[in-house]
N, C-alpha and C positions, 0 to 999 in steps of 0.2 A: 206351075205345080202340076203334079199327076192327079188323073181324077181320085185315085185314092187317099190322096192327101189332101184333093178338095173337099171330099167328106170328112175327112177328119174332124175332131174338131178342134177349134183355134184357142189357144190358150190367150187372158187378158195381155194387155201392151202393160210394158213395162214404165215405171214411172224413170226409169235412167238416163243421162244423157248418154250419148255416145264418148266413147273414152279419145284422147289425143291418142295420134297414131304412133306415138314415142312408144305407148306402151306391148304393142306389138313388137314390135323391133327389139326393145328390153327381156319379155316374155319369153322370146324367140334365143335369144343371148342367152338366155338362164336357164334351159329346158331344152336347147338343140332341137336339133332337126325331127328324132324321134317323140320328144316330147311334148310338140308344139305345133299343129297343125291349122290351116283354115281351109282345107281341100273342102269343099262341098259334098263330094265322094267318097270320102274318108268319113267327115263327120255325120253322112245323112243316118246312115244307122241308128245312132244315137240320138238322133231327136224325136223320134216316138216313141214314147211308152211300152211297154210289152202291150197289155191292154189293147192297143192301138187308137186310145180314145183323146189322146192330147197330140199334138205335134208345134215344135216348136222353131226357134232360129237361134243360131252361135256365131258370137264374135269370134272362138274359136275352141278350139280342143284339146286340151291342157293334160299332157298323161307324165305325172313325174315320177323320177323311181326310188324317192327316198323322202324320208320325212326334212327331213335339210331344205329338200325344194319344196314338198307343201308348203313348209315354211314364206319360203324367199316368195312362192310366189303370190300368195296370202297377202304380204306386206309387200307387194308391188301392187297385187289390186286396191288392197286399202288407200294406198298413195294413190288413183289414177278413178278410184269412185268406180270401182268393173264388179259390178255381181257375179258373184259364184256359185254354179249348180254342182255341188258333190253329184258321184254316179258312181256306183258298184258295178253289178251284173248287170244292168238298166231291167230286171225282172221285178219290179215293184208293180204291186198295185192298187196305187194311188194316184200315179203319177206326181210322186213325191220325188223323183229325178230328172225332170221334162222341163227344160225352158221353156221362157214363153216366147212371145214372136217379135218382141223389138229388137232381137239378136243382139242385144249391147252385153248377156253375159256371157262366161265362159263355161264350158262345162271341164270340169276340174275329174279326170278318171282314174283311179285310182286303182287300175286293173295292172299297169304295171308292177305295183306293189303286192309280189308275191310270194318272196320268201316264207318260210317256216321258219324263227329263227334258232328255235329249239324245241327239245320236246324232251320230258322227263316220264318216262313211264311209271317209275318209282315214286316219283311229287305228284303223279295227275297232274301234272300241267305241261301246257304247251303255248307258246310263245309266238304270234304270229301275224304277218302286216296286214292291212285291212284288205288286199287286192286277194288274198287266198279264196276259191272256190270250195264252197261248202265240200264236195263229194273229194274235192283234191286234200281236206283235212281230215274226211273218216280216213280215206285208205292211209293216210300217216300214221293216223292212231292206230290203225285196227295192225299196221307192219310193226310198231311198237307193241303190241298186247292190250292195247286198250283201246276206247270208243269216247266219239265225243255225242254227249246224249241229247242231243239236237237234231233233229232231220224234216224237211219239206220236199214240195214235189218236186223242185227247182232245184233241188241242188247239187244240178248239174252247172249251174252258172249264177247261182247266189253267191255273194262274195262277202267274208265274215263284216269290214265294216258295213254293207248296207244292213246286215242281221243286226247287228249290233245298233244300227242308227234308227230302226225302224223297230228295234226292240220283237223281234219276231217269233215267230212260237212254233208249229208244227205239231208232229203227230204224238211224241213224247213229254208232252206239257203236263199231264196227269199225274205223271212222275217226276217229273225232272223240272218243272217250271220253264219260264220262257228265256232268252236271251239272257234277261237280266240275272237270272241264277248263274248264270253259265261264267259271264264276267268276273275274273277274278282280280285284275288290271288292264286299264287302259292307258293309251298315247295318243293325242290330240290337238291337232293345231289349233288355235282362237282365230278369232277374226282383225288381231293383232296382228296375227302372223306368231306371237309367242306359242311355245311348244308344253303342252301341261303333261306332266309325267308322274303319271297314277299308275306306275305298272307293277308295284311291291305288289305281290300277295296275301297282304297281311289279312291274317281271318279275327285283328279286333287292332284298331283303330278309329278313335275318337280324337280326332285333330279336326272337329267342327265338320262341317258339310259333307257329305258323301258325292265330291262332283264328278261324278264317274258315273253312278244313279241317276244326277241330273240331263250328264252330254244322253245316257241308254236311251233311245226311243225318241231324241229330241231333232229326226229327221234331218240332220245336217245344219239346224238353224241357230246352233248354240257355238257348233266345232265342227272340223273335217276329224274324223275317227281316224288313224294312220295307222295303228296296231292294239294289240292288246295279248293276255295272260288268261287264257281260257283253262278251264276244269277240264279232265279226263277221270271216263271211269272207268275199272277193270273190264277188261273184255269178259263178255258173255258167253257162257259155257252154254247154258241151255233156252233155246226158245220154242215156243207154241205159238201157233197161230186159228185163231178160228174163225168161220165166218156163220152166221146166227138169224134164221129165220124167226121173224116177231107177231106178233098180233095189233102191236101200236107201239107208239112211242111213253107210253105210260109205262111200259111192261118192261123200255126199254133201261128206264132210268133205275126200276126194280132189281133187275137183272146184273145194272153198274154196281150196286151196292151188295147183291151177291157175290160179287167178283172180286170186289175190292173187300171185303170179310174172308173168303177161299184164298187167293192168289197172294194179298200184301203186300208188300214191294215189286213184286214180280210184274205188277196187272203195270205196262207202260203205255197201253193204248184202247181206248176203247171209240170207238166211230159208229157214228149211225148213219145209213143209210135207207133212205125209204125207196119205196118200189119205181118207182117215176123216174129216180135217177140210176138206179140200177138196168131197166130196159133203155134208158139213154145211151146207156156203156154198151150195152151187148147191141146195139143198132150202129154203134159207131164203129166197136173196137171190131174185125173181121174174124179176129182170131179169140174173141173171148167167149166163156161157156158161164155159165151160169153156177155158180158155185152149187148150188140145192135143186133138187128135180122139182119142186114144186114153186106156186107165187107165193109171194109175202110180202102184207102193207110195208112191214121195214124190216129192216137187218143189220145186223152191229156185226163191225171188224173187230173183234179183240187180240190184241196181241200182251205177249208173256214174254219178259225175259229175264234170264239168272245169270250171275255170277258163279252160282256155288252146283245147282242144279243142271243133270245133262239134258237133249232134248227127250230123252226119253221118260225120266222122271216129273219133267215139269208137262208133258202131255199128259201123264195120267193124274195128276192132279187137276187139270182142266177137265180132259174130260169125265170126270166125278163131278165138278163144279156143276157142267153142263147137262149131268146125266142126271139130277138132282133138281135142278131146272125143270128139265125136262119131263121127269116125273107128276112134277108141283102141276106142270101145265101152263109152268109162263112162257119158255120157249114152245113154238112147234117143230122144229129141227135145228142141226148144227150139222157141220162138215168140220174136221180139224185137219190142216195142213200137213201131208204125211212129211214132207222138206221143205228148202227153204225156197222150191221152185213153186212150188203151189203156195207158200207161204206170200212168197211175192205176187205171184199171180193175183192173188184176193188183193193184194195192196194195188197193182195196176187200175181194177178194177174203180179201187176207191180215189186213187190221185186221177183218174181218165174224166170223172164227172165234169169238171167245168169244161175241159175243149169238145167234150160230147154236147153238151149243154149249148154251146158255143156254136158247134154246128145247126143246131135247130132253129134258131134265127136269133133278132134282138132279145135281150137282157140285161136288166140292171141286178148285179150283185150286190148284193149285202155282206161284211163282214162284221158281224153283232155278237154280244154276248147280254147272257141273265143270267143271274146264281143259278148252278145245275141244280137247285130242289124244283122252280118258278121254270125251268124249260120247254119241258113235255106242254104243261100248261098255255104258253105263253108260245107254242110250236102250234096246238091244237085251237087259239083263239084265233091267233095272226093268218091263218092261211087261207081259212074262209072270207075273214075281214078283208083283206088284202084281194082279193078273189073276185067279192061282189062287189068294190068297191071300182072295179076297172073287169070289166067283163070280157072275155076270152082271154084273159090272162090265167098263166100256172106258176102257181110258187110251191117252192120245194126250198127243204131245209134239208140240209147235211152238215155231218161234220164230227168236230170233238165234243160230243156231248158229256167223257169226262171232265174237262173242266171247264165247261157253260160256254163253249161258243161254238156255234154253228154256224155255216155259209148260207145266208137267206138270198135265193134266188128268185126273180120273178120274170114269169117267159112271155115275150110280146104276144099279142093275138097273132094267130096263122094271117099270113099277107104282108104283116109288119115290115117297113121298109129300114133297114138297118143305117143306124143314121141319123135316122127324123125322126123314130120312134123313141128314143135314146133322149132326145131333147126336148119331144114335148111331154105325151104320156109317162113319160118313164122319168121325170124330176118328180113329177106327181107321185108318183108312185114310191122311189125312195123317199121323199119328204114324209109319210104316209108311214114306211116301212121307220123311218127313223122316229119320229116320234112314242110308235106301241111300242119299242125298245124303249125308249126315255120313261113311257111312264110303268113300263114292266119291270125299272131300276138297274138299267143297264146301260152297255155302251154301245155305239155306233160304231165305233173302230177297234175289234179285240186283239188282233195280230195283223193287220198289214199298213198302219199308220194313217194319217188325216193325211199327207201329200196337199194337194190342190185341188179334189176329187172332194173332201168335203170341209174344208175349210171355211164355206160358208152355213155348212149344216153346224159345223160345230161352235163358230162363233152365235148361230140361234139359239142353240141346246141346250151348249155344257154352263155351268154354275159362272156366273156372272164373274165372282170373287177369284175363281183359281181363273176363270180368262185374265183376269188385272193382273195377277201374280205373271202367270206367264209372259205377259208382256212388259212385266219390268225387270223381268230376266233377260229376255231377249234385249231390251234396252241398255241393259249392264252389262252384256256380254258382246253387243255386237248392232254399237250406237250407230253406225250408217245404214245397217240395216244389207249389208249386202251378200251374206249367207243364206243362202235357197229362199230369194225372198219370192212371198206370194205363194206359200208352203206352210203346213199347220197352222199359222197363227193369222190375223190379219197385223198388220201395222204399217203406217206409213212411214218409206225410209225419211231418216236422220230427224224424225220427231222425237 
């Protein structure tokens, strides 16, 4: 292995045995040449994490280009005992798409699965297999007259099933909800290999179980996602963008509920930013400016968008909002984006934080949420505790503080060897970070799923009774166990 990959680190061994060699050979038969790989070379890509904090090994590389063959090849591994790792864009982070290193599974990629297979600008809906790239479904929408109200930093190479399996969120959550709002129908293979077709759109069906709610968010350990019947909304006539020098993060959550009283449906993002990660950005990014001539503890991204309103219209309602603010004394400045190049600009800014963060040395992220009243609070308690509690450390919160989740960051002491710091000090320290989330009544995972990354935080944590549930779901849905095992849940297979 490369030294790179000696640091890495090694995901546990697998409890599998190795599969008869018949199954290759069948594999290989059902999936061609293109669909079916054991190159080394071919598959080393895909065995690290985006992260680059897991790296794993493959019996082989499974890329098929219709749900027919998910199918077939579903119930070829079932027959032959082969675990399955689903993988989207492999941009997860959890490392909820990363094998581990007894290479007995396959990684099953679903990247060939791209079509659109319709789109009704008239219905709002749009029809489409789980291999679609997030940014390859706005611009459809947006060539139709309408927008899919979903976006992350990624989505340049997030692919709708991983959103969909990892139940994802982004920067339009305050409006639009996460994934799961978004799902209108799904399509699904089991671990049967049988095909579940949830793809009606019906907006009232009570025929028992909502199992389309159940597969959203269930990390690939329930089904492989193969497509689905997403919502569309009319394209946006009018947007505003601002960016908001603060006094504190108290001032900041004051300010949300200003916003959301002036704007109303319009208000789709509201981000906080403190000052620590803002000079992160502008040390990294070469080309970025400072949105405001002066510091500020924190600063909130708010964005506006209408339907019905141009951007001219909905700018001056913002800035009234802001100039009213600003009066009161809770803001001390604003800048408002004259287009949609400054508009982005300020969003650059706000998606650049972690590979700026990134470059500074070790760090363990947090993806946590608390009810947005308990935030600010629970922002201004954790940061000191966490602070003294591991000396020369920095932790900085950012994020969606419209709907209660922030990115809690905590930065190694200067010298930190990237690596070692990561496994020793730094379990410590999320263990630490997880817990003030638990008893602040919150989650430890808000948008980027449990994966393998904290699977054993969460069998500590979460409610004893819904860990039991979930494992006799996975037990009913997928009794060998060989659906991304060693991913969300704990369980040993074919128990």
């Amino acid at each position: 292995l490369s030294i790179r990959r000696q640091r890495q680190m090694c995901i546990r061994d697998s409890p599998f045995a190795p599969p008869p060699a018949a199954f290759l050979a069948e594999a290989e038969a059902l999936l061609g040449p293109r669909g079916l790989t054991t190159d080394p070379e071919r598959m080393d890509v895909w065995l690290t994490d985006w992260r680059g904090r897991y790296t794993g090994r493959a019996l082989a590389l499974a890329s098929p280009a219709s749900t027919a063959e998910v199918s077939a090849l579903v119930r070829l591994c079932a027959a032959h005992g082969v675990p399955i790792v689903p993988q989207g864009g492999n941009s997860g982070m959890a490392g909820g798409a990363t094998p581990d290193t007894s290479g007995t599974a396959i990684i099953l990629s679903l990247r060939r699965m791209d079509n659109i297979r319709s789109l009704s600008g008239a219905a709002g809906q749009v029809v489409c297999e789980a291999g679609v790239i997030l940014q390859i479904l706005h611009e459809a929408a947006e060539a139709a007259g309408t927008r899919f109200p979903l976006t992350l930093g990624g989505k340049g190479s997030a692919t709708i099933g991983g959103l969909i399996s990892t139940n994802a969120g982004g920067t339009q959550v305050l409006r639009h909800g996460t994934m799961r709002a978004q799902v209108l129908g799904l399509e699904a293979v089991l671990a049967s290999g049988a095909v579940l077709d949830l793809m009606a759109p019906l907006k009232k069906d009570n025929r028992g179980f909502d199992l389309k709610q159940l597969l959203i968010g269930s990390e690939g350990t329930l089904g492989i996602v193969t497509a689905a019947c997403l919502r569309l909304l009319p394209a946006s006539r009018g947007r505003a963008t601002a960016w908001v020098g603060l006094g504190g993060i108290i001032e900041a959550r004051t300010l949300l509920r200003r916003m959301e009283r002036a704007l109303g449906d319009a208000l789709e993002g509201f981000e906080v930013v403190p000052a620590h990660c803002l000079e992160s950005v502008l040390a990294h990014q070469p080309t970025a400016r400072a949105p405001l001539g002066e510091h500020h503890a924190w600063n909130a991204l708010i964005e506006c968008v209408s339907p019905v309103q141009d951007d001219a219209a909905l700018r001056e309602v913002l800035e009234n909002a802001l100039a009213a603010a600003l009066e009161d004394g809770l803001i001390a400045d604003a800048a408002i984006a004259a287009n949609d190049t400054q508009a982005e600009a300020f969003w650059q800014m706000r998606d650049g934080i972690s590979a700026a963060e990134r470059a500074l040395g070790p760090a363990m992220q947090h993806d946590i949420s608390v009810p947005v009243e308990a935030m600010p609070e629970f922002i201004l308690a954790a940061v000191p505790e966490v602070e003294a509690a591991f000396p020369g450390t920095t932790a900085a919160a950012f994020g969606h503080l419209g709907d209660g989740n922030v990115h809690f960051h905590v930065l190694a002491p200067a010298g930190s060897v990237r690596g070692q710091w990561e496994e020793s000090d730094g379990k410590s320290v999320s263990a630490m970070v997880h817990d003030l989330v638990t008893r602040w009544g919150g989650s430890i995972s808000a948008e980027h799923g449990i994966g393998q990354m904290k699977v054993d935080e969460l069998a500590r944590l979460h409610d004893p009774v819904a860990l039991g549930v979930m494992a006799q779901v996975k037990q009913a849905l997928d009794p060998q166990g060989l659906l991304n095992p060693g991913k969300l849940i704990h369980r040993t297979p074919g128990a």
